[in-house]
N, C-alpha and C positions, 0 to 999 in steps of 0.2 A: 550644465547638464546637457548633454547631447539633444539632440530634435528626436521626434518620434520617425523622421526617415533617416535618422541613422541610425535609430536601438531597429528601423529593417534592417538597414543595409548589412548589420554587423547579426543578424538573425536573432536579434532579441526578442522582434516579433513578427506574427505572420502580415505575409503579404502575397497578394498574387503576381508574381513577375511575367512580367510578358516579354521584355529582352533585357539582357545583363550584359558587361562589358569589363573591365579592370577600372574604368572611371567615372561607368556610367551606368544608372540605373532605370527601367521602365515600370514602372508598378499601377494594378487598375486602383482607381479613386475608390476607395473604402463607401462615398455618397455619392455614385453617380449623376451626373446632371444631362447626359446622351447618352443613347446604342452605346458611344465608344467614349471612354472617360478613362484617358491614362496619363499619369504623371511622370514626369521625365525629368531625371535631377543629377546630377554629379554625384558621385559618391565621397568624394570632399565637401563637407559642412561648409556652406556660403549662407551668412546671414539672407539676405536678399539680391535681387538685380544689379543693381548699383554696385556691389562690392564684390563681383563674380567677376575674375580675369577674364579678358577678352576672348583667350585662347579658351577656354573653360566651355565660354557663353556659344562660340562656335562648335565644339563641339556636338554641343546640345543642340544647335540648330541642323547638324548634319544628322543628329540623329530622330528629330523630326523624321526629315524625309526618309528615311531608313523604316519608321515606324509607318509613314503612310504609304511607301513601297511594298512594305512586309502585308497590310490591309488591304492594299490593293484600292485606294481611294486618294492618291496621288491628284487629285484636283479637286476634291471636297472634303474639307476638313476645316480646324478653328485651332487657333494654340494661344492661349490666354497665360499672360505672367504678370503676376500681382508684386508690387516694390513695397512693401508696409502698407501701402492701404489695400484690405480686401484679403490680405496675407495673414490665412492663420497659423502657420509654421514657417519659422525662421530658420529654414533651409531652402534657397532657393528651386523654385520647380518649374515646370511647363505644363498647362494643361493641355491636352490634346484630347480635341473634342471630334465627333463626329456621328451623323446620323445611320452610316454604312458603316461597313465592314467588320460590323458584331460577328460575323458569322465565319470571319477568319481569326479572331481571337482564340489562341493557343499559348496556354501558359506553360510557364517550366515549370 
């Protein structure tokens, strides 16, 4: 059965996106935990960390900085990634945390 970020990915359900790509997707945390709570994940279903191509995993990491460019908090920020423990969906993500740049949060 697919993850709940790929019945988004595929619009089976809502999400708020904040950037989209062909491989990659930015979506805000449903339970925020800061101002700035956005999840960043591949659009290719990866169990976990561990089992995410390299190439995959850098993307994700380029697009971090993409996302804290786009806020404009390019030196304050957190990016939190759970491997099975602490991981409630088995779809690899990034959290991207931050106490700025709520105020440049514009969704598609």
């Amino acid at each position: 059965m697919p993850s709940v970020f790929t019945r988004i990915i595929n619009r089976e359900l809502p999400a708020r996106i904040f950037h989209e790509t062909d491989r990659v997707i930015v979506i805000a945390d449903h339970r925020p935990k800061d101002a700035v709570h956005l999840l960043i994940m591949p659009k290719t279903e990866y169990a976990n960390f561990q089992s995410t191509p390299p190439e995959v995993l850098a993307e994700l990491d380029a697009t971090v900085k993409l996302v804290a460019d786009k806020l404009g908090i390019a030196e304050h920020y957190r990016v939190v990634i759970n491997n099975g423990y602490g991981q409630e969906v088995d779809h690899v993500h990034y959290h991207f945390l931050s106490n700025r740049g709520a105020d440049k949060l514009k969704f598609l």
